[in-house]
C-alpha positions as CSV (number, residue, x, y, z in Angstrom):
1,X,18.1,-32.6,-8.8
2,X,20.4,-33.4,-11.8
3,X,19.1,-33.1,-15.4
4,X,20.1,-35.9,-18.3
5,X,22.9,-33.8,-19.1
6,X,24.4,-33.9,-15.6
7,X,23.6,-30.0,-14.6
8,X,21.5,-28.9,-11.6
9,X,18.4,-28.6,-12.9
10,X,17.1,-25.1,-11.1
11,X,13.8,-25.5,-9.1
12,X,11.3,-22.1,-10.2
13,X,10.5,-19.5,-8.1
14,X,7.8,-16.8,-8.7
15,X,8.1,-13.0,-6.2
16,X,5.1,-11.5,-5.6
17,X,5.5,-8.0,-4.2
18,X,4.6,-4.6,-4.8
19,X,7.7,-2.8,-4.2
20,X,10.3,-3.0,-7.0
21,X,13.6,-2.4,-5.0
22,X,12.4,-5.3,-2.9
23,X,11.4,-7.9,-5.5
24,X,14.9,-7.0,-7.5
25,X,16.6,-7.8,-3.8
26,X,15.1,-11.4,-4.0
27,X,16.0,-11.3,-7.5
28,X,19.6,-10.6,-7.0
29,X,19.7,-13.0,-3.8
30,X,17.7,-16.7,-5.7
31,X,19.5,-15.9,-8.9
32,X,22.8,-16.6,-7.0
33,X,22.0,-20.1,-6.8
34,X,22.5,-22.4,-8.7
35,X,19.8,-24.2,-7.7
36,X,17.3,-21.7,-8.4
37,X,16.2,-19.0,-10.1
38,X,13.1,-16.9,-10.4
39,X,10.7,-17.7,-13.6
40,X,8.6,-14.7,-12.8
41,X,7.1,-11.7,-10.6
42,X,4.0,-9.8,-10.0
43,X,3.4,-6.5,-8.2
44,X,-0.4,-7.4,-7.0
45,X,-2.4,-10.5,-6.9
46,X,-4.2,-10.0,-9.9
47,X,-1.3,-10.0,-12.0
48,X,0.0,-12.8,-10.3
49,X,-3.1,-14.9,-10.6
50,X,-3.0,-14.0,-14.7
51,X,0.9,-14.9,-14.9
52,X,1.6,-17.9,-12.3
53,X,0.2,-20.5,-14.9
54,X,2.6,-20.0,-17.5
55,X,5.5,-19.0,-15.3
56,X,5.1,-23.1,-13.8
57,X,6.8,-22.1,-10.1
58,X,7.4,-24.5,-7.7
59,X,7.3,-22.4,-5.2
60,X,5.5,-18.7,-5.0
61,X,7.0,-15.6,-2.6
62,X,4.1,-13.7,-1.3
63,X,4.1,-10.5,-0.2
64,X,1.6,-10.5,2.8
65,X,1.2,-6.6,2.5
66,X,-0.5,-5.4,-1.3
67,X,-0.9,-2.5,-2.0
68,X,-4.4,-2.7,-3.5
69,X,-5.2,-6.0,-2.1
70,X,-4.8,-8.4,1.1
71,X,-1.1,-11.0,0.7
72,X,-3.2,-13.6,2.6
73,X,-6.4,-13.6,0.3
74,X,-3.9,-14.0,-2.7
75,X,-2.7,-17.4,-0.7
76,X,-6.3,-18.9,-0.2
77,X,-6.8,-18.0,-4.3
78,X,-3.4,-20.1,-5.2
79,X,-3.7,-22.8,-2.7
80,X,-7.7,-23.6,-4.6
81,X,-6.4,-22.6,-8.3
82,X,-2.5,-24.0,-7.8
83,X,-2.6,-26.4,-4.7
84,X,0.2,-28.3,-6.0
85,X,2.7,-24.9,-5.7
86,X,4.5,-24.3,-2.8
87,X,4.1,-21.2,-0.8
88,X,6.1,-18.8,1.6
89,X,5.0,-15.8,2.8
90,X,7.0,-12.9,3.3
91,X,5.6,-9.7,6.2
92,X,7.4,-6.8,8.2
93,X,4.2,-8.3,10.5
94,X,4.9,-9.8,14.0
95,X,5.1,-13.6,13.2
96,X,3.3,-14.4,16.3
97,X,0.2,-12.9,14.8
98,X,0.1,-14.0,11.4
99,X,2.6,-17.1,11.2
100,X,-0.1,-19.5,12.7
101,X,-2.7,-17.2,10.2
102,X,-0.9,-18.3,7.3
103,X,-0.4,-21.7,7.9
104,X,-3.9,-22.3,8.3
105,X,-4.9,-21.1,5.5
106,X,-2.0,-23.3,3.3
107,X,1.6,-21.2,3.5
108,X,4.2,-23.3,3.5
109,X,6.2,-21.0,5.7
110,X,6.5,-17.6,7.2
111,X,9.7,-15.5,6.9
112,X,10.1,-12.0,8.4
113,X,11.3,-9.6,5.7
114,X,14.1,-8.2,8.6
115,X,15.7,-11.9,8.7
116,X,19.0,-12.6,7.0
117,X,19.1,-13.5,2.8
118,X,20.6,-16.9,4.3
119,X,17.2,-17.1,6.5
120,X,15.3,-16.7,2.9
121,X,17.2,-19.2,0.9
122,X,17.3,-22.0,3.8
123,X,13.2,-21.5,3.9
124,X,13.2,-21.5,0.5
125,X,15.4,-25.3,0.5
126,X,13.1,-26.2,2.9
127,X,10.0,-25.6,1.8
128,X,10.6,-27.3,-1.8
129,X,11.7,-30.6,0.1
130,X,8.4,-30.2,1.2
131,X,8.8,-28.9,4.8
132,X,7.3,-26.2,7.0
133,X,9.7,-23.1,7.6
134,X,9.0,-21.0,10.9
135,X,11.1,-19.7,13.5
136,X,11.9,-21.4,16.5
137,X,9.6,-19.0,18.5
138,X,7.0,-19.6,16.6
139,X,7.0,-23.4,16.6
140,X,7.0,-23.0,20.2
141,X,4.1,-20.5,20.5
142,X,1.7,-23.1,18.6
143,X,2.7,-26.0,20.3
144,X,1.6,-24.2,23.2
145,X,-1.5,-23.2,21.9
146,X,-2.4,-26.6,21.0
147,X,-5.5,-27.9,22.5
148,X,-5.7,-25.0,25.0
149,X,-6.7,-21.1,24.6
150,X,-5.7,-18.9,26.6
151,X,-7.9,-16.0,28.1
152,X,-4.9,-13.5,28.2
153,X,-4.6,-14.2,24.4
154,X,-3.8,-10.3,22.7
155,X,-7.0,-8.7,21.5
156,X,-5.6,-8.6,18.2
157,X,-4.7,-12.2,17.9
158,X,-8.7,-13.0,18.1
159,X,-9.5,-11.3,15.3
160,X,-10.2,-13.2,12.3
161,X,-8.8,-12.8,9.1
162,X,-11.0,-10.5,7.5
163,X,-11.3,-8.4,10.6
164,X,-7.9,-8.0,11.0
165,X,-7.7,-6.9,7.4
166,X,-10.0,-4.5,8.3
167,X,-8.4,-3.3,11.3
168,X,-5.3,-2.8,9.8
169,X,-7.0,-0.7,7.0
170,X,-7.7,1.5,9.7
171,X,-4.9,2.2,10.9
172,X,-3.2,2.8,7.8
173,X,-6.0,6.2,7.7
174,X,-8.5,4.5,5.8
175,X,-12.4,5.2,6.4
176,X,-14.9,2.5,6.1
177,X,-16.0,3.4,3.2
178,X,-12.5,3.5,1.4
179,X,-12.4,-0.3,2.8
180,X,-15.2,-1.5,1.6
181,X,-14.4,-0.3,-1.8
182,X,-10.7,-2.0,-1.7
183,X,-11.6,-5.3,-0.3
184,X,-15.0,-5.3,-2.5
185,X,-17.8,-5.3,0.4
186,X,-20.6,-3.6,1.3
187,X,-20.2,-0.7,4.3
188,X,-22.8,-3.0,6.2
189,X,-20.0,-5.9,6.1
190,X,-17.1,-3.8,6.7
191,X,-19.3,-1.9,9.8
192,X,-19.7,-5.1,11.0
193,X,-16.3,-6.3,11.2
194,X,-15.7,-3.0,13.2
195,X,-18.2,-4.0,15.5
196,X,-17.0,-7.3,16.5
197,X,-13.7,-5.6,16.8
198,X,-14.5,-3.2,19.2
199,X,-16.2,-6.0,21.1
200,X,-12.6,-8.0,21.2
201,X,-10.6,-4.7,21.9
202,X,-13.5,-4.1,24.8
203,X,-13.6,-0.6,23.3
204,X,-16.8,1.2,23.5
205,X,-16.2,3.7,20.5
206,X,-14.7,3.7,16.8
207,X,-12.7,6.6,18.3
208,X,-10.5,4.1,20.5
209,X,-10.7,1.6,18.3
210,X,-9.2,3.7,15.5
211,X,-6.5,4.9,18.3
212,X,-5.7,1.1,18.8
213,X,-5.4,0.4,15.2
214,X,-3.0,3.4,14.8
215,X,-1.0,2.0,17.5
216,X,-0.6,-1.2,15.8
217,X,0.2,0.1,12.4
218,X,3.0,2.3,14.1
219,X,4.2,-0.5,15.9
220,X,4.2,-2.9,12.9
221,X,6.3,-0.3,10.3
222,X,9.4,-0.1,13.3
């Protein structure tokens, strides 16, 4: 888009994430272009929620992984407060889990942080010409899923959000009481979501369900 003058006019993008090296990478990579630029960052959702109204984005990077709060309960907050800004999410997370997750709940696109800076900007394009961005594999995973659910589905992938929250919690060493103060509920709530948990794992104990979550912690950080 081409201001009066005749210049690109740069479309605004906001980074939301709570490592430093990682937002000046994005930085460095969208200030390239000229196209667009970034008009702002936050290190947790908080901040972001205080500094995305005067910023103006177009579009919003999120983080899905905060370190004192939950990536995709930041999205539901900006998709009520900002539904007209467009949103990508960013995760070292297996897309088949939480691409479809995201989505759902109003992402304009999922991007694994291991893909390419070219992979970022070309969701980026995409996404402000007002277009979904997910990989190939995952287009074809929910196409597949469409109308149909399948039995042999991962355990994992039947959580729902707040239980996978909580899950994950877990296997980053985290007791239940520790969670419930972090995602602001009650030890009643967070036992709960342990409960129905265990009863999707088909684990009888915390014990294995702890050794389950550790498992998938590991395998998420390789």
């Amino acid at each position: 888009m081409a201001t009066p003058n005749g210049k690109t006019k740069k479309r605004r993008v906001f980074v939301v994430d709570d490592h430093p090296v990682v937002r000046d990478g994005l930085r460095g990579v969208i200030e390239q272009q000229p196209d667009l630029m970034v008009c702002g960052e936050a290190a947790e959702a908080a901040e972001a929620l205080a500094n995305i109204p005067s910023a103006s984005p177009d579009l919003v990077l999120v983080d899905l992984s905060l370190a004192h709060s939950s990536g995709l309960d930041l999205l539901k907050d900006l998709v009520i407060q900002h539904p007209g800004i467009a949103i990508i999410v960013l995760s070292m997370h297996d897309e088949m889990i939480y691409a479809d997750r995201v989505l759902r709940a109003g992402a304009r696109g999922y991007l694994m942080k291991a893909e390419s800076s070219q992979s970022l900007l070309t969701a980026i394009r995409r996404v402000l010409a007002g277009k979904v961005f997910v990989s190939d594999n995952v287009m074809t995973s929910i196409a597949a899923k469409l109308g149909k659910y399948k039995s042999d589905v991962a355990p994992v992938k039947r959580l729902s959000d707040r239980e996978l929250q909580v899950f994950e919690l877990m296997g980053q060493g985290m007791s239940t009481s520790d969670i419930a103060k972090q995602m602001h509920l009650s030890m009643k709530t967070v036992q709960a979501y342990v409960a129905r948990a265990k009863e999707k794992f088909g684990v009888p104990s915390l014990k294995e369900l702890l050794r389950e979550a550790f498992r998938w912690e590991d395998a998420s950080r390789k």
